[in-house]
C-alpha positions as CSV (number, residue, x, y, z in Angstrom):
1,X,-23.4,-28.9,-18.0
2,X,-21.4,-25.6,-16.9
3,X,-18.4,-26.0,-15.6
4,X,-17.2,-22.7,-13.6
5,X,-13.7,-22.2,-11.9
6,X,-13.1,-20.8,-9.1
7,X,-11.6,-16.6,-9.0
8,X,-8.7,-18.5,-7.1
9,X,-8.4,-21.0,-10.2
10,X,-8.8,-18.7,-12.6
11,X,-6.1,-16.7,-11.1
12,X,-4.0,-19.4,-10.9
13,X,-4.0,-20.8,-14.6
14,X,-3.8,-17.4,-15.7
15,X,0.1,-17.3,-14.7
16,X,2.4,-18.5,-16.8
17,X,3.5,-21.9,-17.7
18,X,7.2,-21.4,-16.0
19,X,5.6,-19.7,-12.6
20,X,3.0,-22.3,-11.7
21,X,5.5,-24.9,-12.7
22,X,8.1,-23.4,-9.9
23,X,5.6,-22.9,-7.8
24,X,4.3,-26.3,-7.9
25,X,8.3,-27.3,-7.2
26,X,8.2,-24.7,-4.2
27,X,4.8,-25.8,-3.0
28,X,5.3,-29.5,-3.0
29,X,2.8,-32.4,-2.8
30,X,-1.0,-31.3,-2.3
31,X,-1.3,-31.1,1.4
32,X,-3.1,-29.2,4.3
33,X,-1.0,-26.5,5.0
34,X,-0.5,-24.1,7.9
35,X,-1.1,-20.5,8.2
36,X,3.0,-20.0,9.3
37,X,3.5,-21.8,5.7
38,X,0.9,-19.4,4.2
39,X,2.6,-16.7,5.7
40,X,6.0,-17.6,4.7
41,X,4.8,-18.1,1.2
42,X,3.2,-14.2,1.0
43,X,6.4,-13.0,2.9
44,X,8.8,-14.7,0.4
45,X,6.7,-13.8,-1.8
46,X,6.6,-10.1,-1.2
47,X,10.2,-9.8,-0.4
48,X,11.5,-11.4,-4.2
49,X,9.1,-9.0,-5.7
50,X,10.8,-6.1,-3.3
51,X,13.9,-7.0,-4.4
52,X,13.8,-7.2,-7.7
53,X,12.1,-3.8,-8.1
54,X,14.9,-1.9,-6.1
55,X,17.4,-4.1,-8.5
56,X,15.7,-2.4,-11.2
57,X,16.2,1.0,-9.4
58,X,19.7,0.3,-9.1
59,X,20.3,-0.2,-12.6
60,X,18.6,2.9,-13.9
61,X,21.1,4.6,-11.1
62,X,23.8,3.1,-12.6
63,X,22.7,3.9,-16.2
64,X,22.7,7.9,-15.0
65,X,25.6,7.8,-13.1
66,X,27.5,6.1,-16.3
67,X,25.6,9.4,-18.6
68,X,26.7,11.4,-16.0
69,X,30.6,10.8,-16.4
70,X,30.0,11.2,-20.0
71,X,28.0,14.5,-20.4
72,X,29.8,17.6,-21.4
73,X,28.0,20.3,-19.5
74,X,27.8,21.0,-16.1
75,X,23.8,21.2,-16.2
76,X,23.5,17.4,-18.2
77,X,25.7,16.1,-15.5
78,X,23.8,17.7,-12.5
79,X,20.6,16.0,-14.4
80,X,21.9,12.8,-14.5
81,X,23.5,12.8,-11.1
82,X,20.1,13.8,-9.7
83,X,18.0,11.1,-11.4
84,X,20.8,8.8,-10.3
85,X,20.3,9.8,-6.6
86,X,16.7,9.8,-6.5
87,X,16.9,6.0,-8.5
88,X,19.2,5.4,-5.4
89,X,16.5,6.5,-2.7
90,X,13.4,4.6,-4.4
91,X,15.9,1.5,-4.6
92,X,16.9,2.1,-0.8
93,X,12.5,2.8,0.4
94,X,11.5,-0.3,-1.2
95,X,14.5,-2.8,0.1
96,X,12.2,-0.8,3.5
97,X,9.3,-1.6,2.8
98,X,8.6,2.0,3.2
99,X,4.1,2.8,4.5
100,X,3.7,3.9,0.6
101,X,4.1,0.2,-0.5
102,X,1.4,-1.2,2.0
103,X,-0.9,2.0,0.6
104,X,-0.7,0.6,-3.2
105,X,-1.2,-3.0,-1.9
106,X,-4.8,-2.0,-0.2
């Protein structure tokens, strides 16, 4: 006998042990669930994710504007403030939700 799984399944066990575990905690017991849940659940979801990306934009601003202080000439330190600006604008159009997100999720 062949035993198939599901894509939904599949998709599932492929996560890692520690996110289906929270997400078990988040989720709760096994229970009908309604679409304003399954909303919340993508929106949540889809804002952590947001957030942690501009987080990661903030940081490599903060990295530049730390190179920045310490470069010697003028042109290294426009270079670094630069980057450190346009780190500052990608962190600032995803905490948005700026149109090119919803392009890359369809």
């Amino acid at each position: 006998m062949t035993v198939t799984t599901s894509s939904i399944t599949g998709a599932w066990l492929g996560l890692s042990p520690d996110i289906r575990s929270r997400a078990e905690e988040i989720a709760g017991n096994n229970r009908p669930v309604a679409w304003p849940e399954v909303l919340l659940l993508v929106g949540t979801a889809i804002a952590g994710e947001r957030e942690r990306c501009a987080a990661y934009h903030d940081d490599l601003a903060a990295q530049q504007a730390a190179s920045a202080k310490e470069k010697a000439g003028h042109d290294a330190k426009d270079r670094h403030a630069a980057m450190c600006i346009q780190h500052q604008r990608h962190a600032a159009a995803i905490r948005r939700g700026d149109e090119t997100e919803r392009e890359a999720m369809e």
